[in-house]
Each structure stands twice: as C-alpha cells, then as structure tokens.
C-alpha positions as CSV (number, residue, x, y, z in Angstrom):
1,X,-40.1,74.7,31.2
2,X,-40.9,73.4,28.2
3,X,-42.0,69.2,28.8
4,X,-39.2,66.3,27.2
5,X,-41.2,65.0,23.9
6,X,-42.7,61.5,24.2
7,X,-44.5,59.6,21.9
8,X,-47.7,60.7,22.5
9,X,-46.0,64.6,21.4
10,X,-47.7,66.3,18.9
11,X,-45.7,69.2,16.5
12,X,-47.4,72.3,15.4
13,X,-45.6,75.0,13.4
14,X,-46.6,78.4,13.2
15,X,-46.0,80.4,10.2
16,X,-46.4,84.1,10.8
17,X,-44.1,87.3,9.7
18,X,-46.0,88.9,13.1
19,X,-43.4,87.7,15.2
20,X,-45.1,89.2,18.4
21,X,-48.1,87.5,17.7
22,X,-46.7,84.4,17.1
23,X,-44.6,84.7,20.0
24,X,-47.9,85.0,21.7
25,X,-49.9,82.7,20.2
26,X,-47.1,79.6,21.1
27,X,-46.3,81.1,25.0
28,X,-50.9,81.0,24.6
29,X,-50.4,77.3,23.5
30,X,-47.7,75.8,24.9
31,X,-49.4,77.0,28.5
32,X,-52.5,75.4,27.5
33,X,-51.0,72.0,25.6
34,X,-47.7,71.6,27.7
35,X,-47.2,68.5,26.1
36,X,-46.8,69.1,22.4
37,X,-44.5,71.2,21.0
38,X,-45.2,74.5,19.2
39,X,-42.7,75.7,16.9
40,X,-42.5,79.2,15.1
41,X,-41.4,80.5,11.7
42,X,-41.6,83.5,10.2
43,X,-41.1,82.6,6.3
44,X,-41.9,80.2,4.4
45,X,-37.9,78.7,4.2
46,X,-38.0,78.9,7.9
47,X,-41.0,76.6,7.5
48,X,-39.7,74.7,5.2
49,X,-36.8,74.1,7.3
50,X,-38.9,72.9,10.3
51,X,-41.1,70.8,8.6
52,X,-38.2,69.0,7.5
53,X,-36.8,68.2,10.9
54,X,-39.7,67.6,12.3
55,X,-42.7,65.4,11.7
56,X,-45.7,68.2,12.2
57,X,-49.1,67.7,13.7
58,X,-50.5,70.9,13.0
59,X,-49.9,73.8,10.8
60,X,-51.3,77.6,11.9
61,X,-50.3,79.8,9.0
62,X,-51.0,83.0,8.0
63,X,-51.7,83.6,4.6
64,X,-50.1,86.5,3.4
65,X,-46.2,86.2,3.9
66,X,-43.1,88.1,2.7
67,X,-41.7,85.0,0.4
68,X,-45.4,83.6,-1.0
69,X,-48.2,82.6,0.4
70,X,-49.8,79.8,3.1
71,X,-51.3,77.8,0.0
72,X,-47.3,77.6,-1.1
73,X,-46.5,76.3,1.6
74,X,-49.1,73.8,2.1
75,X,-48.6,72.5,-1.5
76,X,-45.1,71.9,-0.8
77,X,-45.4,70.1,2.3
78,X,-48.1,68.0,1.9
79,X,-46.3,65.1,0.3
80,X,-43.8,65.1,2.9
81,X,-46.6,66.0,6.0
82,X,-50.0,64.5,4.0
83,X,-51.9,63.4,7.3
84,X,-50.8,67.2,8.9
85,X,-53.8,69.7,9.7
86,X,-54.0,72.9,8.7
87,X,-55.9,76.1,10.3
88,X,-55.2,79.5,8.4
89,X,-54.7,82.9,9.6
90,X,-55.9,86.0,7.6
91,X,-57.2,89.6,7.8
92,X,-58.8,89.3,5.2
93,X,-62.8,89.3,5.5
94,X,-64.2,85.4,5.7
95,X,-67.0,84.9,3.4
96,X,-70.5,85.8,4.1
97,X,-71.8,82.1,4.3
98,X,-69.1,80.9,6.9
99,X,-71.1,78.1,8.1
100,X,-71.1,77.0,4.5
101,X,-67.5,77.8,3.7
102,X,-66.1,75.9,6.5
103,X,-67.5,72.4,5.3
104,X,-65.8,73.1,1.6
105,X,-62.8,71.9,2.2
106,X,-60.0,70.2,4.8
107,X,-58.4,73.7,5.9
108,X,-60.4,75.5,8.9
109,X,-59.9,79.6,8.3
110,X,-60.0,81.9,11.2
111,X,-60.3,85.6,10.8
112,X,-58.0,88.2,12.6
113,X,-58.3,89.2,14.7
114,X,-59.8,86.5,17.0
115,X,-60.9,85.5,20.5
116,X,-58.3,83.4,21.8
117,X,-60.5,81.1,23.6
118,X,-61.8,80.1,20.4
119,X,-58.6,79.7,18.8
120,X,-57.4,77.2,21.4
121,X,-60.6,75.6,21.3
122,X,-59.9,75.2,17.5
123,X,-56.2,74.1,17.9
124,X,-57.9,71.1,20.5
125,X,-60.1,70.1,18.1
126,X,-57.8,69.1,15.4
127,X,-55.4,67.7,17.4
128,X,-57.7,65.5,19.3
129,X,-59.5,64.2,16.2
130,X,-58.9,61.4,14.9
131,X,-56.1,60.3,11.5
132,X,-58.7,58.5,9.4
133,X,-62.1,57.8,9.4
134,X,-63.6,61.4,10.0
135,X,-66.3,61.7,7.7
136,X,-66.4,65.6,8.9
137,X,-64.4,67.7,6.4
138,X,-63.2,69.7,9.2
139,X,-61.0,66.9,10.5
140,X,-59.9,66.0,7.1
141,X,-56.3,66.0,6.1
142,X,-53.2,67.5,3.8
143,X,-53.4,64.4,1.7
144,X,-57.2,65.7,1.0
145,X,-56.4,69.2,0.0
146,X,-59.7,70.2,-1.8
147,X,-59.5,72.6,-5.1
148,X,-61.8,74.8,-3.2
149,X,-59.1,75.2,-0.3
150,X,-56.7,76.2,-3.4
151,X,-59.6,78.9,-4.6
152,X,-60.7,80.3,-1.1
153,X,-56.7,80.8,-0.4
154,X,-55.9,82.7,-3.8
155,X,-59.1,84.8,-3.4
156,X,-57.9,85.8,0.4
157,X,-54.9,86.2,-0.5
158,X,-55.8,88.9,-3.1
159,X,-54.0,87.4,-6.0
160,X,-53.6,88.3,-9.8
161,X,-53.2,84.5,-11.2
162,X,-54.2,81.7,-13.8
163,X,-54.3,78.1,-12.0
164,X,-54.7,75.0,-14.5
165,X,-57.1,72.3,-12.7
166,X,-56.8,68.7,-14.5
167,X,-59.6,66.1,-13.4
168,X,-58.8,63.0,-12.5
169,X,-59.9,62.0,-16.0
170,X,-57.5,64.1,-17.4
171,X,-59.5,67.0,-18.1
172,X,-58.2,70.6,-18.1
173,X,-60.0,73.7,-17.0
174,X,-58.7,77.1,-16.1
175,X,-59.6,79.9,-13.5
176,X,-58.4,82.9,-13.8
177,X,-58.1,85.6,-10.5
178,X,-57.7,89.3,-10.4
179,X,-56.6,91.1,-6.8
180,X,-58.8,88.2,-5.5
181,X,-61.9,87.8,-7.6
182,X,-62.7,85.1,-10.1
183,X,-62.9,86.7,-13.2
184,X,-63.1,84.2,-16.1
185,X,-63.0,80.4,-16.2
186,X,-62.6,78.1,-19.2
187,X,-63.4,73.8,-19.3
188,X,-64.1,72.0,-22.4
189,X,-66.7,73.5,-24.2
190,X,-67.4,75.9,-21.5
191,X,-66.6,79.4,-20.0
192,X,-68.0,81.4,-17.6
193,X,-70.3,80.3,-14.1
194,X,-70.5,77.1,-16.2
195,X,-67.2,76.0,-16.4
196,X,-66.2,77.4,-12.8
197,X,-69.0,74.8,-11.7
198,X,-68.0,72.0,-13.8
199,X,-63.8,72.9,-12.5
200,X,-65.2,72.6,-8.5
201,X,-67.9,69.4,-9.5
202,X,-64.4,67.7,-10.5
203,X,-63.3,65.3,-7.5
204,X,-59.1,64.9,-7.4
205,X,-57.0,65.6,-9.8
206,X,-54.2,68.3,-9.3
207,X,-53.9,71.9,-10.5
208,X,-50.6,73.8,-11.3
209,X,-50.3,77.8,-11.7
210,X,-49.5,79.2,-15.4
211,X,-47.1,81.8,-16.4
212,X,-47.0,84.1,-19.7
213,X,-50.9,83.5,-19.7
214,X,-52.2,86.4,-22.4
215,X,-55.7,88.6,-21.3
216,X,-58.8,87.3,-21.1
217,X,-62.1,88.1,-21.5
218,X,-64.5,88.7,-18.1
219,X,-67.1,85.9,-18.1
220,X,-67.6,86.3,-14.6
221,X,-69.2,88.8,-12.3
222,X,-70.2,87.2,-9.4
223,X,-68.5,88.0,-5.8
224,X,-66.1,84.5,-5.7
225,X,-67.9,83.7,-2.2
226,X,-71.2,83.8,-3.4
227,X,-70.0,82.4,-6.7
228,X,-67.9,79.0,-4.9
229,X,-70.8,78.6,-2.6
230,X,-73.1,78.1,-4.9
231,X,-70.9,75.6,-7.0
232,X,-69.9,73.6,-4.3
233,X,-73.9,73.4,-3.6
234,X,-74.4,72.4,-7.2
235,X,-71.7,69.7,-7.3
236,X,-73.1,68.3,-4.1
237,X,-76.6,67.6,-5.4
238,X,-75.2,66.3,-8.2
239,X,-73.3,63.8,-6.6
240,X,-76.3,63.4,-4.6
241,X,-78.7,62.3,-7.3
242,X,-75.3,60.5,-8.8
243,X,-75.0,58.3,-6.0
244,X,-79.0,57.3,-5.7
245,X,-79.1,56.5,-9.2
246,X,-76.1,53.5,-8.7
C-alpha cells in the first residue's frame, strides 16, 4: 500500500510511451522509496498535466516521445518546477567521453537499457542531494538548464532543427542539426567549429527554435560528441585564465 504523503514526500514523474517499463520502473521505485511518490505519464500532456497538480521532485523522462521530445518538456516546465531534477532515458548511444559528458550540464543521461541497481542508485542520489549550494553539476537544477543539455538532447534525439542561442549580452548565434549531427553554426563574425565554441563559451542567456529557416552550407564535420566536448573544454580554460586574471 502505497504510504499517506507527508512533508518530507518527494514527487517524481515518469515520462515514458513504454508503459510496461514504466509500470516497472515506479512498482522498482516505489518498493525501494516507499515514501515518495512516483507518478507515470505516457505523453507529454499527461505530463504536463501532472506537473501541474503536483509540485515534482524528480523528473525520469525518456527522450523520444509520440507528441515531442523530453527537452519539450523540460523547457516547459521549468518555470513552473525550476529547482526539479532531471535524469533522461534514451536508446540512443551516450557519447564516447561519458565521464566528460556527464559534468556538461544539470541533466544526468542514462542509456537503455540499464542495470537497475544503478538506476536506483541514480534516483537516490538526486533526491538526497541537496537544493542549493552543490557546486557538482550533477546535482544542479531546472532553473540551471545548461545550452549543452539543450544540444546533447537534440543530437540524441536525432533531430532535423535550427535553435537561436542569444547571450546574455544579447548576442545571437545559430546551430543548426541534421538527424542529430551539428552540421553548421553561425555567431557574429563567425561560422563553423568557431562559432559553435564561441555559442557553448556563452554563460545564460536563452535560445528559441526557428521555423522557415532556408539551407545552409556544411561548416562542420566533426562527430557532435567529440565536437561539444571539446568546446565545453575550451570554454572552461578560458574561463579559467578569465577568472585568474581578475
């Protein structure tokens, strides 16, 4: 029987068209966590719905789903949930560098299929950390989205799409995807690898996708894991040397 909430209750949704996975993944959790509550949805209105009756923990969403994708999702609800975790679900192959990749941004990905120990393990973790202070990206929050969890989630999800980034300076800059690789970006005065790294150096700011966006030319070659590891890399030793010059 599942345990009356209480204030120490924590809500998890989980957002996956599988229904008998997630059927087993909450019976899995709910065993484990008896005192939280973990709620399933199967589309993203569903989700929707339950994120706004309920003040979520926790989201576990898969990425690929039949009315948009996990990074729709997340973008929507992160005004209303902005100190919510979120662990992602895909079938997709994680990049090569995972170590690396897990420290680029606030949203942990986990690739199916998976040990379940680990998952719960996982599922502990964020809901045991703490709110604020965590200097570990890992623990960080919805309010911290990071433009690399918006460009890891359109690559995985295998995406033919133009997203607008705009610095918190006001700066515009474009990357353009096709079935998941990063074929071309554009910043002031710059195209290519160049302007992809000067798009991720860019700390805040917000980003919108474009519609009615004509063809482009390919400035970019580069596998996108190899290719965002490698910026991220950049941006950090430049905020490095940045920070010891002040």
């Amino acid at each position: 029987m599942e345990a009356a909430p209480t204030s120490a209750t924590k809500y998890i949704l989980i957002l996956d068209d599988n229904e008998p996975l997630a059927r087993m993944l909450v019976s899995l959790l709910q065993e484990e966590l008896p005192d939280h509550r973990f709620l399933p949805a199967r589309t993203i209105e569903e989700a929707q719905a339950l994120a706004s009756e309920f003040e979520m923990d926790l989201f576990i969403l898969d990425i690929n789903l039949p009315d948009g994708t996990g990074l729709d999702f997340l973008c929507d609800v992160r005004t209303i949930a902005p100190q919510a975790r979120a662990l992602m679900m895909t079938a997709m192959p994680l990049p090569a560098y995972q170590q690396r990749a897990e420290s680029l941004g606030v949203i942990h990905f986990l690739k199916k299929p998976f040990d379940f120990t680990h998952f719960v393990e996982l599922v502990k973790a964020l809901l045991d950390s703490p709110t604020t202070g965590a200097s570990d990206s890992f623990f960080g929050t919805l309010r911290d989205l990071h433009l690399t969890d918006i460009i890891q989630i359109k690559c995985l999800s295998g995406v033919t799409a133009v997203v607008e980034f705009t610095s918190p300076s006001g700066e515009k800059g474009t990357i353009h995807f096709e079935s998941g690789q990063i074929t071309h970006a554009h910043a002031p005065d710059q195209a290519g690898v160049e302007a992809f790294q000067t798009i991720v150096g860019w700390r805040g700011g917000s980003f919108a996708e474009l519609t009615a966006v004509g063809h482009s030319p390919q400035t970019i070659f580069q596998d996108w894991q190899v290719l965002l590891i490698e910026a991220v890399r950049r941006s950090d030793e430049q905020a490095a040397i940045a920070h010891g010059s002040n």
